[in-house]
Structure formats: C-alpha cells, structure tokens
KESELUM-401052 format. One record per residue (C-alpha): y, z, x; residue number from 1. Coordinates in steps of 0.2 Angstrom, whole numbers, plus 5000, padded with zeros to 4 digits. Each point is the difference from the previous one (the first is absolute). Example, Ala and Ser with C-alpha at 12.3 -4.5 7.8 and 13.67 -1.06 7.14 Angstrom:
2
ATOM     Y     Z     X  resi
ATOM  4978  5039  5062     1
ATOM  5017  4997  5006     2
***
This chain:
76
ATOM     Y     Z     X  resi
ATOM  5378  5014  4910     1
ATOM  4987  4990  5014     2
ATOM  5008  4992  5012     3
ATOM  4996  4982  4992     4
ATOM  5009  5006  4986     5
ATOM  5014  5002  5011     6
ATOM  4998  4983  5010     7
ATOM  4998  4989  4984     8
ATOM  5014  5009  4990     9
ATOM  5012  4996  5014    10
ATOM  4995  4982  5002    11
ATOM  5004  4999  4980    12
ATOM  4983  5002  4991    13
ATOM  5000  5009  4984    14
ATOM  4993  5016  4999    15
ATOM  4986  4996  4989    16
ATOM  4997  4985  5010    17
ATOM  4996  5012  5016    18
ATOM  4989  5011  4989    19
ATOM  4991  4987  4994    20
ATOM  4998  4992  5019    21
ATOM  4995  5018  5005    22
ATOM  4986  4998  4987    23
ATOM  4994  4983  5005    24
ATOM  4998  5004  5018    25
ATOM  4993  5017  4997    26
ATOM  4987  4992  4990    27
ATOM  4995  4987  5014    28
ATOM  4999  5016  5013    29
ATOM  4990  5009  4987    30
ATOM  4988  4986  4997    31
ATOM  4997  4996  5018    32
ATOM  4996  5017  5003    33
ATOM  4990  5004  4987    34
ATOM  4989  4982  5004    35
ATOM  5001  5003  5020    36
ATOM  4994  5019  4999    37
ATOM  4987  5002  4986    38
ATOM  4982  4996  5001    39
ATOM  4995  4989  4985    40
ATOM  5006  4981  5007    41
ATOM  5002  4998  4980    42
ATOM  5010  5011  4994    43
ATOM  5011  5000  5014    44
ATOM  5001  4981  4999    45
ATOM  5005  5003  4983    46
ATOM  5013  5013  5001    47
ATOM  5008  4991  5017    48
ATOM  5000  4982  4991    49
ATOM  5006  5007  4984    50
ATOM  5014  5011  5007    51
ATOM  5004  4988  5015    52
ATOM  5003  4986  4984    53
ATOM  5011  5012  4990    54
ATOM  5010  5007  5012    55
ATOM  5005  4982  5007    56
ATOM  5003  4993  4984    57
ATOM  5009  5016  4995    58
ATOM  5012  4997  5018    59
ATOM  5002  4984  4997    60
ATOM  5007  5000  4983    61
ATOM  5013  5015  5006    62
ATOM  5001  4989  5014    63
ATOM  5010  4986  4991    64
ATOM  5003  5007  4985    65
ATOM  5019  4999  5000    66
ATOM  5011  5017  4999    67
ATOM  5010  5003  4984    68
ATOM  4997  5007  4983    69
ATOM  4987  4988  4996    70
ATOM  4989  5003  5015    71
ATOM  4982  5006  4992    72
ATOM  4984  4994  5001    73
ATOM  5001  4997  4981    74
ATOM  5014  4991  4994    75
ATOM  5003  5003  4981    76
***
C-alpha cells in the first residue's frame, strides 16, 4: 500500500478510485519522461501528449466520479 493509497483512502476515496488515480498520474509522469528525455522530438511528442491526455482524463474522471457501488468508468 503507497502512501497515496493511504492519504485518499482516509479522506474517503474508494479503493478502486485511488488505483485508478494512481494510474492516471503515473501515466502523465510516464509521458513527460519519456517526451523530455528521448531524442526523436516526434515520438516523444507523441507519447508525452498521448499519455499526459489519458492520464488527465483518466484522473479527472476518478476525480469526480462519486464513491459507492456504481463508481466505474462504465456504467451498465
């Protein structure tokens, strides 16, 4: 258990909620790092923009998705 996990599930955030949190800003840091510190400005580009727009769209969705047995990105 991170200590994010420990934070948000104290301040009341479902568990799933936090991993998928986790995954949305590990897929910005991921995609900055990998734009900042390869060489082909393309590719990087690429992988920063496309990981920067699915991790942010990813947090914000956990981000007010409301808790309970209904919280999931796909409703059915």
């Amino acid at each position: 258990m991170t200590l994010a996990e420990v934070v948000l599930g104290r301040a009341g955030m479902p568990e799933d909620n936090v991993r998928r949190l986790a995954v949305g800003v590990g897929m910005v840091v991921l995609g900055l790092g990998y734009g900042v510190l390869s060489g082909n400005d393309f590719v990087g580009g690429t992988v920063m923009l496309t990981g920067m727009v699915s991790g942010g769209i990813q947090a914000l969705i956990t981000a007010f998705n409301p808790p309970g047995p209904g919280s999931s990105y796909f409703r059915r």
